[in-house]
N, C-alpha and C positions, 0 to 999 in steps of 0.2 A: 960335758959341754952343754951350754945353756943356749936356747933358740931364742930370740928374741922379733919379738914382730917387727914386719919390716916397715914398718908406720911408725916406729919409734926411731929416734934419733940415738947417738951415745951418752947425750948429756939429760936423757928423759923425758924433753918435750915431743911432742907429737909435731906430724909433718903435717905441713898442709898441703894437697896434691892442688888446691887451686893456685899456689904461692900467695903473694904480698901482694899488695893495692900497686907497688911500683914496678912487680915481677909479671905482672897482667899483660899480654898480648893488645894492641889495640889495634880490634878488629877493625872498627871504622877507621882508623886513619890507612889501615891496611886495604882496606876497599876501596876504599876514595882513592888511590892513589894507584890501585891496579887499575880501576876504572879511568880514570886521567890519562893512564901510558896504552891503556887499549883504544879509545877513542882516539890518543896520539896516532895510535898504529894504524886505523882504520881510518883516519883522514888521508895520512902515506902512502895506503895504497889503493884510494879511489873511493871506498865506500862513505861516502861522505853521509848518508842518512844513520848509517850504524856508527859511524866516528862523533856526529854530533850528538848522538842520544846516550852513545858510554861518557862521553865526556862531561855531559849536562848531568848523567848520574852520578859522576863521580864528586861533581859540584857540588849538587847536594848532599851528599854524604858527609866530604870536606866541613859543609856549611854545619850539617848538625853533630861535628866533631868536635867544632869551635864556636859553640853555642855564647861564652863570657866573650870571647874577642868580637862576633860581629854584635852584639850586644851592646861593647862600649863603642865599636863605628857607628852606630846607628845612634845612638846617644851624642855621638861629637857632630855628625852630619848637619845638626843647623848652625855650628857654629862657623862652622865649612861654608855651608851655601850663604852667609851675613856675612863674610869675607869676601866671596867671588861678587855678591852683587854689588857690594861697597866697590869693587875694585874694578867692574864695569861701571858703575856710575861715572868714575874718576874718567875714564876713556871717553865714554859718552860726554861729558864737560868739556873735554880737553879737546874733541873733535869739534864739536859745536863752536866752541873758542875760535879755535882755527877756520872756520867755513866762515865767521863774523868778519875775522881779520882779511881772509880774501875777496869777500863780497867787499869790502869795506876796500883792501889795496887798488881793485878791479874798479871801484865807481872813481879813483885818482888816478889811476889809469888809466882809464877809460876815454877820459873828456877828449 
């Protein structure tokens, strides 16, 4: 009977006890996300100073798990904000418009 190492496979390749790049554990998003449901827990039952500081670390953890995602938020963010003010101007117009057209109903009014 022939012992073969236990590091070896049937078909000769060798194992790898770390696995594959998609077999990999991820611890960060594993932490961030204990950290998120314990700060949940610790807000629940009153400790509000330990519930905001697990949850604020779980944040960040989150944050540098998904280091490409807020990367392209951060990149779109001025497109974002030359939309919202463009679209408060339009409000700010539309309101002035209208206090023109009242002060203006009110001096016909008025007399």
């Amino acid at each position: 009977m022939v012992a073969s190492p236990l590091l070896e496979q049937a078909n000769g390749a060798e194992f790898d006890a770390a696995g594959t790049e998609d077999e990999k554990l991820n611890w960060v998003g594993y932490s961030a996300g204990a950290s998120l449901i314990a700060g949940g827990l610790f807000l629940l039952t009153g400790n509000r100073r330990a519930g905001i500081v697990a949850a604020s670390a779980g944040t960040a953890l989150a944050l540098l798990d998904q280091k490409e995602t807020l990367s392209s938020w951060w990149l779109a963010l001025p497109v974002y904000l030359d939309e919202v003010q463009h679209a408060l101007n339009q409000v700010q117009n539309g309101v002035n418009d209208l206090a023109a057209k009242r002060q203006a109903l009110h001096r016909i009014l008025g007399r």
